[in-house]
C-alpha positions as CSV (number, residue, x, y, z in Angstrom):
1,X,138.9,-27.1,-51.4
2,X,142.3,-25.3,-51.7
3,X,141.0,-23.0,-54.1
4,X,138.3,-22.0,-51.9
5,X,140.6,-21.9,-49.0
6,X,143.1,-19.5,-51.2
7,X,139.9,-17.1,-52.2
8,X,138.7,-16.6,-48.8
9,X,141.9,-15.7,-47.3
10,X,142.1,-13.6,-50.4
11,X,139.2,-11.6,-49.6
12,X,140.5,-11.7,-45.7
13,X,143.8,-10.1,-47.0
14,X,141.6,-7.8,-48.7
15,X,139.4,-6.7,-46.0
16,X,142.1,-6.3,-43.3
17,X,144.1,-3.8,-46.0
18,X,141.0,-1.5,-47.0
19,X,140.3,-1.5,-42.7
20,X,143.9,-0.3,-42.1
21,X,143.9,1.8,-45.5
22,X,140.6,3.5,-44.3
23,X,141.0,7.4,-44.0
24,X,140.5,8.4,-40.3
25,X,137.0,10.2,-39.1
26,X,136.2,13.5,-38.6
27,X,136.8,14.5,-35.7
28,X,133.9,16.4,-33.7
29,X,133.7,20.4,-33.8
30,X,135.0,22.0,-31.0
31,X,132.5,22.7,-27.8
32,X,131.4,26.4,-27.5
33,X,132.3,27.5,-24.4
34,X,131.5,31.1,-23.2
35,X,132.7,33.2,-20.2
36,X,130.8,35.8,-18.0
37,X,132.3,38.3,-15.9
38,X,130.9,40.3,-12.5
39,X,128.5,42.5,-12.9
40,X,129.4,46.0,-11.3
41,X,128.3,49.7,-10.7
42,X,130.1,52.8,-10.4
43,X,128.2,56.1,-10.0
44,X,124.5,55.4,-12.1
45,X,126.0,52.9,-14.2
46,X,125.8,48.8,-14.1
47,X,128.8,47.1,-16.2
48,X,128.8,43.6,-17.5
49,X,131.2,41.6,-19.5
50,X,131.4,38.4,-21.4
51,X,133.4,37.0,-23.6
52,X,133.9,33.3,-25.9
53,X,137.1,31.4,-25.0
54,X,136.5,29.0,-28.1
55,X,136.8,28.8,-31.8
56,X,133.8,26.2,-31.5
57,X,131.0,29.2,-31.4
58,X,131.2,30.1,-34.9
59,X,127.5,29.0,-35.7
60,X,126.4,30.7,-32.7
61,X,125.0,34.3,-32.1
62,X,126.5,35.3,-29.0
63,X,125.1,38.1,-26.7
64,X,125.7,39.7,-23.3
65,X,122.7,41.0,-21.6
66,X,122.3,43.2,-18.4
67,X,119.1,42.2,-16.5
68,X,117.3,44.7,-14.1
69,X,114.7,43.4,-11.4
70,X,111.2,44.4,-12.0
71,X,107.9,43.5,-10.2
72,X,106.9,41.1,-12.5
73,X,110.4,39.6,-13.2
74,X,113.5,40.6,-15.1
75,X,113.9,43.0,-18.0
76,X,116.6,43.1,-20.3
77,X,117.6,46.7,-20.4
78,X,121.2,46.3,-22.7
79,X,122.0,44.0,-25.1
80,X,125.6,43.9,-27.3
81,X,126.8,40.7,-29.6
82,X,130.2,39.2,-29.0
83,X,132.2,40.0,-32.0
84,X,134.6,36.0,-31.7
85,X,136.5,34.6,-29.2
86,X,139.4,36.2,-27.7
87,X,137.5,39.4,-27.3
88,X,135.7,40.8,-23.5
89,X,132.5,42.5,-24.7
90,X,131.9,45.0,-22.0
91,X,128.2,46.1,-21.8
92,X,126.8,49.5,-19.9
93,X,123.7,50.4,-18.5
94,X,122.8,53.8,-17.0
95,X,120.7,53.4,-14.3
96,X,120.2,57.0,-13.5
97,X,116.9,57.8,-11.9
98,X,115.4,54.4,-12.6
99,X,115.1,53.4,-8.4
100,X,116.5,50.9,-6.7
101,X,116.8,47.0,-8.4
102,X,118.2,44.5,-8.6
103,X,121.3,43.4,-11.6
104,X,123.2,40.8,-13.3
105,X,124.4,40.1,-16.6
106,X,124.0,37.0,-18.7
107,X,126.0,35.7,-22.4
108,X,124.2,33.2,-24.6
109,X,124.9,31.5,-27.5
110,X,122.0,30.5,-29.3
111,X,122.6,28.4,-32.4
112,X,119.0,28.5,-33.7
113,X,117.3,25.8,-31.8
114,X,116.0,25.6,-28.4
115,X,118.0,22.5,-27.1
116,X,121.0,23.9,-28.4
117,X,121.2,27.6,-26.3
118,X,124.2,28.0,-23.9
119,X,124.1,30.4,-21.1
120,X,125.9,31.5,-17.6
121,X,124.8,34.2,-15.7
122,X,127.2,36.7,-13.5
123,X,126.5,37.4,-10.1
124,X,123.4,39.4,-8.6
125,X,123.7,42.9,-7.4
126,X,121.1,43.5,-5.0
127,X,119.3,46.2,-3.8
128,X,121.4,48.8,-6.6
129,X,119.9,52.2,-5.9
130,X,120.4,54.5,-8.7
131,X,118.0,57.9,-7.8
């Protein structure tokens, strides 16, 4: 009986050291988290900005669009990738003789799959008349 006794708090002792010995987890990547800025015109041009404001989008491609109203919805008219975080990725858009619509601007980070795509969009200009 002691000898049992002595074996199982043996493997007790045991267990307890390997559970406090255990190296710690991983711990989870950071979140990608992305920015937008206003969109804005000055003279026939639309501007738009975006930016990353994380290390955590690394396996993300990460593009800032401008948008411009159409009849049958919206249009992506310029498109430019966000080079890593840290950095405002300024996008332009010359609206010259292109009529009045509306704008915004939109970032995504897409990371391959569907459920995974992030995305903010600016604010809308409305009613942007550009001859």
């Amino acid at each position: 009986m002691a000898a049992r006794l002595a074996a199982a708090t043996a493997a007790l002792v045991a267990a307890m050291v390997a559970t406090v010995a255990a190296p710690p987890t991983a711990h989870a990547a950071a979140p990608c988290r992305i920015e937008i800025g206003d969109t804005t015109t000055e003279y026939d041009t639309v501007k738009g900005h975006g930016s990353i404001s994380s290390n955590g989008c690394s396996a993300y491609t990460v593009t800032v669009k401008i948008w411009r109203s159409t009849w049958y919805g919206w249009k992506a008219v310029k498109s430019a990738t966000v080079p890593g975080p840290g950095v405002d990725k300024y996008v332009f858009y010359s609206c010259a003789g292109t009529g009045r619509h509306d704008y915004k601007t939109v970032i995504t980070a897409d990371p391959g799959y569907a459920e995974g795509v992030i995305s903010k969009t600016s604010n809308i200009l409305r009613g942007v008349y550009c001859g």
